[in-house]
Structure formats: C-alpha cells, structure tokens
C-alpha positions in Angstrom: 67.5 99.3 95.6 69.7 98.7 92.3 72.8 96.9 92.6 74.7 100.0 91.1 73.1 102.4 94.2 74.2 100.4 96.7 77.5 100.4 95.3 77.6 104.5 95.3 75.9 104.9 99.2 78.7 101.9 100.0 81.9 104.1 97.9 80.1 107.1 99.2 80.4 106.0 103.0 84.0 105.1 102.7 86.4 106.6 104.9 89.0 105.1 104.9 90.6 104.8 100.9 91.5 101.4 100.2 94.8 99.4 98.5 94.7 100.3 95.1 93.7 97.8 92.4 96.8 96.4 90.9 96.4 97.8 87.6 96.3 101.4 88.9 99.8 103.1 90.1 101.0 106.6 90.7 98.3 108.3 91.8 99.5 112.2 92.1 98.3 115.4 92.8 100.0 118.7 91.2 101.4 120.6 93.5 104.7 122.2 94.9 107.5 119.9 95.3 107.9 120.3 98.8 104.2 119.0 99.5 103.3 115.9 100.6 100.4 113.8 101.7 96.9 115.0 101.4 96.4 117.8 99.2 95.9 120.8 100.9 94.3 123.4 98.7 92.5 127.3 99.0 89.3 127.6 98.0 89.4 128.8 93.7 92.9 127.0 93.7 92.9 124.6 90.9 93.3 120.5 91.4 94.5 118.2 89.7 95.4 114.4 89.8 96.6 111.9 87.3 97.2 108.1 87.6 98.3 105.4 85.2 96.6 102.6 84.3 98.9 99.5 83.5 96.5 97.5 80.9 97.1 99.9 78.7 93.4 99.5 77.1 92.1 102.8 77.4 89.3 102.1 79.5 86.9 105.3 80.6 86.8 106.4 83.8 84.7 108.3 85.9 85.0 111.1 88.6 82.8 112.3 91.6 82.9 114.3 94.0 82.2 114.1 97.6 82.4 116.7 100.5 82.8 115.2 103.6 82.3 116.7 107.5 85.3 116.6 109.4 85.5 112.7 110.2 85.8 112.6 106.3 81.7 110.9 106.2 79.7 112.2 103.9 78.0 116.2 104.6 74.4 117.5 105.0 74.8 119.1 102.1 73.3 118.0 98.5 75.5 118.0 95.6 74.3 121.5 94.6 75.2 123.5 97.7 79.0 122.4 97.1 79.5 121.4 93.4 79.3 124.2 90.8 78.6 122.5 87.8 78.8 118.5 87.3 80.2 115.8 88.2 80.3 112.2 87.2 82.0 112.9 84.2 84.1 110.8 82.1 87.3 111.2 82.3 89.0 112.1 78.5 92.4 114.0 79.0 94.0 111.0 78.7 97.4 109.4 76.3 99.2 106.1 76.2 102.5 105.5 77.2 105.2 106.2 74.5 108.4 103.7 74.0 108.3 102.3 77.4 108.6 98.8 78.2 105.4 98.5 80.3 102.7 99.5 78.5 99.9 102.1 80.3 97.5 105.0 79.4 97.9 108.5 81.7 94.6 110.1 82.9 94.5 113.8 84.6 92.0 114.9 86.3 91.4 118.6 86.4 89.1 121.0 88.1 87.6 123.3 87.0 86.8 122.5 83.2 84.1 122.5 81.1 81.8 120.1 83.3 83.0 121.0 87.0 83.5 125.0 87.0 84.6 124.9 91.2 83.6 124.2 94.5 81.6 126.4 96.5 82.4 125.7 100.0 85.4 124.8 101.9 86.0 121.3 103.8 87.1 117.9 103.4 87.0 116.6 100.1 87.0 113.1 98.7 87.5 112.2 95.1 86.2 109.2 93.2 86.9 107.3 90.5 85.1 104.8 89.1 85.0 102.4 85.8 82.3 102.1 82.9 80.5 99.9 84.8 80.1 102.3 87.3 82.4 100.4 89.9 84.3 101.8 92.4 87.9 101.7 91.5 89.9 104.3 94.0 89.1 107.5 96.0 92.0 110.3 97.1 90.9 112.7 100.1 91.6 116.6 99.8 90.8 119.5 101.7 89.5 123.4 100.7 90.1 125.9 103.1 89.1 129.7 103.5 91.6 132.6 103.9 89.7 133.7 107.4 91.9 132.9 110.3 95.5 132.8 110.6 96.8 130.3 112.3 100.2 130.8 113.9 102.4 127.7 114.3 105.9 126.3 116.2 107.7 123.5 116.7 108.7 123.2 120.3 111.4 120.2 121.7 109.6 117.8 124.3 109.1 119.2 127.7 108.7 115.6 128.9 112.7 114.8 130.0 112.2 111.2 128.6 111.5 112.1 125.1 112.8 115.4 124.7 115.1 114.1 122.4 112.6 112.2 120.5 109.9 114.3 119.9 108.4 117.6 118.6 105.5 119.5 120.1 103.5 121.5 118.2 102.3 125.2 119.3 99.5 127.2 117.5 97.3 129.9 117.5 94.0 130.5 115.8 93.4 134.6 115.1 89.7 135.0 113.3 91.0 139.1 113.4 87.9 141.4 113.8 86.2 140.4 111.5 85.1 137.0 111.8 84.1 136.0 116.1 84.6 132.4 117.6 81.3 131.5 119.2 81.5 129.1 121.8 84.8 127.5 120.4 85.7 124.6 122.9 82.7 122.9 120.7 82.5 124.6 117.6 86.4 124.9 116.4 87.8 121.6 115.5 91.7 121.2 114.1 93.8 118.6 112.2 97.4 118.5 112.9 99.9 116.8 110.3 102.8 115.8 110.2 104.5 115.4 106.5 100.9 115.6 105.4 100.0 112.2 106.6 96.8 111.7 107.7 97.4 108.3 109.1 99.8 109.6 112.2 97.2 113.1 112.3 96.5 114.1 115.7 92.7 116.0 116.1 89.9 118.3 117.6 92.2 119.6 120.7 90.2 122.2 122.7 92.2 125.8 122.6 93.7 126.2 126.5 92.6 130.0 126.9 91.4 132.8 124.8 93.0 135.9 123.8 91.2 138.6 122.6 89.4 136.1 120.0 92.3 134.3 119.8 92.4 130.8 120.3 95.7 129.2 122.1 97.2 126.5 122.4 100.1 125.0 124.0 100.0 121.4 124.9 103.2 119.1 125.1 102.3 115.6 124.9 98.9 115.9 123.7 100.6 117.4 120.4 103.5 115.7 120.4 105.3 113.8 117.1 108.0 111.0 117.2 110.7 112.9 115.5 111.7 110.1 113.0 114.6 110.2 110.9 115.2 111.9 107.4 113.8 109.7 104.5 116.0 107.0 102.6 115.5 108.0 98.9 116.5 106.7 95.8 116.6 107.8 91.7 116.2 106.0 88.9 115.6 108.6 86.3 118.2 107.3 84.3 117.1 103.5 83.9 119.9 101.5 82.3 122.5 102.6 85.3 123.3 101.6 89.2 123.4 104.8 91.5 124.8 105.5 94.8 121.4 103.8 95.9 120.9 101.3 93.4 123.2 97.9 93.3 122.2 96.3 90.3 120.2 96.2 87.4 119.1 93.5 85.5 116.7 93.2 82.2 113.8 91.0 81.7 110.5 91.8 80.7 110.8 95.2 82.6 113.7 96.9 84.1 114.4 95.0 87.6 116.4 97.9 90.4 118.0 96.6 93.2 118.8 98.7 96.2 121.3 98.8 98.6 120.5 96.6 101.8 118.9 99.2 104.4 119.7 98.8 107.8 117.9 99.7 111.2 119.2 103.3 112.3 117.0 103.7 115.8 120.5 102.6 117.6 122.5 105.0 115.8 123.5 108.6 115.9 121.1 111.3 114.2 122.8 112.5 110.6 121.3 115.0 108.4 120.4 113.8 104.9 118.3 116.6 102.4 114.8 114.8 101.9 111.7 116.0 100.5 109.6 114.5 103.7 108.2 111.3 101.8 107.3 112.8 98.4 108.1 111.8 95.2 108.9 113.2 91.8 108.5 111.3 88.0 110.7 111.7 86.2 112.6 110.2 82.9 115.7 111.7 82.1 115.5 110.6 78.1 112.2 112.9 77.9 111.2 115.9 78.1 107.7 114.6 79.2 108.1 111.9 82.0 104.1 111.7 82.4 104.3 109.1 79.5 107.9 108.1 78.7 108.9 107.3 82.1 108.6 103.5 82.6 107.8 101.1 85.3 110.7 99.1 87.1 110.2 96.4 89.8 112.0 98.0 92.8 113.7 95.5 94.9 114.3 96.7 99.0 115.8 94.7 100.9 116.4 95.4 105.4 118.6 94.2 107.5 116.7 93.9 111.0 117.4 91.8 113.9 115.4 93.6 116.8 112.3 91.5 117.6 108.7 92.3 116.0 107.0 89.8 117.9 103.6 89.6 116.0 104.2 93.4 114.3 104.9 93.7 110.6 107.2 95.8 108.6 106.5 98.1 105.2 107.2 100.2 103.1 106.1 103.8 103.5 105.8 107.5 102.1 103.8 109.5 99.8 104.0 107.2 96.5 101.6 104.5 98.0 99.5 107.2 100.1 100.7 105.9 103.5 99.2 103.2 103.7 99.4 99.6 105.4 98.3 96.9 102.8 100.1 93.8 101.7 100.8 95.3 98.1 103.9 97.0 100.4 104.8 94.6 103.2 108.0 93.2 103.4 108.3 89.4 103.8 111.3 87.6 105.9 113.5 85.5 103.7 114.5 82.5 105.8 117.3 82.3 103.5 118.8 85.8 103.0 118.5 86.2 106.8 116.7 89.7 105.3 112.6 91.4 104.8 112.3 91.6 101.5 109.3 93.3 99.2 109.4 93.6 95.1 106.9 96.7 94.2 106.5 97.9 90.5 107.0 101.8 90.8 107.1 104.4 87.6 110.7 105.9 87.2 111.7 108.6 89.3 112.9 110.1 92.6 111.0 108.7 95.8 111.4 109.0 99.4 110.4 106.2 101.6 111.3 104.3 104.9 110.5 101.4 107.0 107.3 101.6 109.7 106.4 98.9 112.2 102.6 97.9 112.2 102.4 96.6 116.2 100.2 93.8 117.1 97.7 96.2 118.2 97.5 98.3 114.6 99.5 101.1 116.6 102.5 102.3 113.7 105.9 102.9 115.3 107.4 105.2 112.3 110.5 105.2 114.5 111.3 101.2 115.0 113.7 101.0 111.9 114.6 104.4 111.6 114.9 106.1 114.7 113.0 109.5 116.5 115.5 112.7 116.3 114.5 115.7 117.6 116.9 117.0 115.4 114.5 115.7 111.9 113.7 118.0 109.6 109.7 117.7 109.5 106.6 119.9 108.1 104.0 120.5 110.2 100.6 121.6 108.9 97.6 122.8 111.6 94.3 122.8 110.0 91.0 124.7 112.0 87.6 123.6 111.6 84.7 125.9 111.9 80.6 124.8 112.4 79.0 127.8 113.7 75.8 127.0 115.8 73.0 125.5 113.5 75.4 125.0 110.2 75.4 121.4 108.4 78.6 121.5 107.5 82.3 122.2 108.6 83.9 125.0 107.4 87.6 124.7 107.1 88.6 128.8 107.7 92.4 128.7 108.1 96.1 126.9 107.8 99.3 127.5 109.6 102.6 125.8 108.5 105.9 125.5 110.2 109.0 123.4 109.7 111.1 121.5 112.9 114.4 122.7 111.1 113.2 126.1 113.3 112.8 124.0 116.6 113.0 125.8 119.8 112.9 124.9 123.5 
C-alpha cells in the first residue's frame, strides 16, 4: 500500500475534524445568519464553504467528498451511489487578498458546478480538503436531509426541581404522515439533538417513548436536557482603526493588535438579556463592499478575570469561528502577573460571538462555569431523525424540526 493510500483510508476514517493548520482560518459555510454550527442542508440545496489561506501563495487545493453513517464513519456505499459527478477536484474559484495588511488568498468551494452536479442521497456528510501533494489539510462535517417526516419540536423548563432553572428539555415528535411507515423504530430511527448547532454538546439515538398512529413521541426530561448557558459575549471590529464599546485599545504593528475589555465570570450573577446570534459570526469590513478579501486579520486579545478553582480543568475560547472545538490554538493561559487567563488568536475582521467553556479533568465541557446556565437563554434547538430501514447500508436522514428556548414553557 502507497504512502498516499494510506493517507486517504487514514483522512477517510476520521471522525473527529482536527485543529486547523495555522495557515488556514475562517472556515465558513453560506448560509442564513441566524445559523450556526454544522451545516444543516435539504437535499438539492446548494453548499458552499470558503476559507483563507494566510501564505498568500496560491497554493491548489483539493476537495472530496465523504458520506458517512450516522457515527460520522465512513458508509457502505461506493462513491457512485452518493456522488453525482466527481470529486477530487481542484479547487480554482479562488482571489488574493486586496490592500490588507496580512496577506491571504480566498478559496469557495461550491456544489454543484461543473465537476460535482449533487448528491444523491441524504446523510452525514464530511468534506475534505487536501494540498497538491495530496495531504490532508482540514475536513468540515455537514448533513443532507429528506423532506419526509416532520418533526415537531419544544422547549420545556426542567421538571427536575434542582435544575429547573438551569436547564432546557427538549420535546419532539416524529410524523412519517401516510405515506412513508416506521418499521420497527426503537432500532431503526436514530436522532441528533443540537443545541446552537454544536455537535460537541449533541445529545443522540433516544428511543421514541410510545407511538401514535405512526407517530413517534418523545418526552424525556433529563435524558434531553441542555445547560441553559448564558447569551454570547460578542464583539465588532468592522471598522479597524477604532476602540468600541467591546474593544479597549488598539495598537499598530505588523497587523492590527484589538484588545478587549476584561471579561468576567457571570455563573454568580443575575441572568440579563443581551441580542446574540447563538455563537455565529459574520465578516465583515466596513471600507468594502466585498469583505471576503478586503477584510483583514487582527490579533484579538481576551483577557478573564476568574478566581473560582479549575483544579486540573482548562479554560477556552469557544463558538462557531473555530468550530467548537478544544485545541490549544484557543486556550487561555494564566498570567502569574496580570492575576488574569489570557489567549492572543489571529481572527479576520468582523462580528463574532464567543464565550468561555471549562474542559474538566475528565474531558467533560462545563459551557456554564464562566458564564452561567439560565433557563431564561435564548438557544436554537435543532432535532435531527435518522432512518435505516431493515437491510439498507446506509442512514437516511428523512426529517428536521427547529425550535427556539425564547418560546419556553413549563
């Protein structure tokens, strides 16, 4: 076996997407601005993703396409049952960045175009790029669905006294209608709940309670229960020479250096509304009328103020813009001599929600250590279902439900 093979069954197997490399940034997918997280899309909807590449060099990239069974690992299926057209294409929509400071070329992905006309089945989803070498460079997951089932959804407070003020339970209900029938659900319906679109806190594959006329209900309290959180902190830097209600200072040097305001722990204070966008963020440059390549990069500066005890647990920085993820391109590191956790992160202009999460000892997150669980948050909760009839090799995803917390009921 080749060196290069081993590399593709290796990328191929991935589950789990790693840290980007450091000379990749703002990974996005087009979509409304209220959506964040994984992309979420109906089968024939178009996708498309762009990223920056900070050398600046033009290099060609490379784009596959994997579709993945529901614990995102490879399917059954061969590239031909899913993909209608081709893949592992070059990528060459590409242009350079224009009058900025740090220097970077923008690719976009779409689909279809001239190579890759579609996808043919629903499901999860992972996309791949890779370098000229053929080396793996990053992957983004997303997932098809099918307009079968509808799939009713609400937010319920916690029946659970000691975290009814703290939590949000999450009600649904799967309805194939008459034309589609559930056979032998308890094994064959699988579902993805997700909260702000984030895969990393996703709770899945709860069995429906009781049937209802070939409708599938469920109602469970703790087993579909969220920590509340707190509203996003935000900041905006669209307009790069000037401080903001968020932003301190700036200072010049070879880029654009933004420092925020000192954050603090809210978990020991009172709940208080604040408009967020539930993690996402936007690019944007207010000096252009196209931000994709005249907004430029700026080393963010945050800086927390927290005194509870972490023990062995560490702190970062989280939200859409870095995927959600843990690595330590977004920890924050104590300063023994600010008394403060600190991280510097270089992040395209724009407006970005974020807070602080605590990875325990035991790789369990507490989003609610810094900021604080409120039923009262305004959240988006998305419920996936999962089909595999009897005999089929792959699983069909045949319906999504949405609701938002702001509708929250006992």
């Amino acid at each position: 076996m080749t060196t290069s093979n081993l590399q593709n069954i290796l990328a191929q197997l991935q589950t789990n997407e790693a840290a980007l490399p450091s000379h990749i940034k703002s990974v996005q997918f087009l979509r409304a601005a209220d959506k964040t997280g994984i992309p979420i899309l109906q089968q024939g909807d178009p996708l498309r993703m762009t990223f920056d590449d900070i050398n600046g060099d033009e290099a060609d990239y490379y784009y596959k396409i994997i579709h993945c069974d529901f614990n995102w690992t490879p399917s059954q299926l061969s590239k031909n049952e899913y993909l209608d057209g081709f893949d592992d294409i070059r990528i060459t929509n590409y242009e350079n960045s224009f009058n900025t400071l740090q220097i970077y070329s923008h690719y976009t992905v779409n689909i279809p175009n001239e190579d890759t006309y579609g996808l043919k089945v629903s499901g999860n989803y992972i996309l791949q790029i890779y370098d000229d070498n053929d080396q793996f460079v990053f992957s983004r997951k997303f997932i098809v669905y099918e307009n079968i089932a509808s799939v009713g959804v609400e937010i319920k407070r916690s029946r659970t006294l000691t975290h009814i003020n703290t939590k949000q339970s999450v009600h649904f209900e799967i309805n194939p209608g008459k034309s589609f029938f559930f056979r032998n659900p308890e094994q064959t319906v699988k579902t993805l709940i997700l909260q702000n679109g984030d895969l990393q806190t996703s709770i899945t594959n709860l069995k429906p309670q009781y049937t209802s006329d070939n409708k599938l209900v469920y109602r469970y309290d703790s087993e579909a229960s969220f920590w509340g959180g707190n509203e996003f902190l935000f900041y905006d830097n669209k307009e790069i020479r000037s401080s903001t209600a968020n932003i301190k200072r700036v200072a010049l040097e070879d880029l654009y250096h933004h420092y925020l305001y000192t954050d603090v722990v809210r978990a020991n204070r009172n709940y208080t509304y604040n408009p967020d966008i539930n993690g996402g963020f936007v690019i944007r440059n207010l000096r252009s009328e196209d931000s994709d390549t005249a907004a430029d990069y700026v080393w963010m500066h945050f800086t927390l103020q927290c005194y509870e005890p972490i023990g062995k647990g560490e702190l970062y920085l989280y939200g859409d813009f870095n995927n959600y993820e843990l690595n330590r391109n977004n920890q924050l590191v104590y300063n023994k001599e600010s008394g403060f956790f600190e991280l510097k992160i270089l992040l395209k202009q724009g407006f970005y929600n974020y807070k602080y999460v605590l990875l325990t000892e035991n790789n369990a997150i507490e989003p609610g250590f810094i900021s604080g669980n409120f039923d009262e948050t305004e959240n988006i909760y998305t419920v996936i279902s999962y089909y595999t009839a009897p005999g089929a090799r792959y699983d069909r995803v045949i319906g999504i439900g949405e609701a938002n917390s702001s509708s929250i009921s006992n």
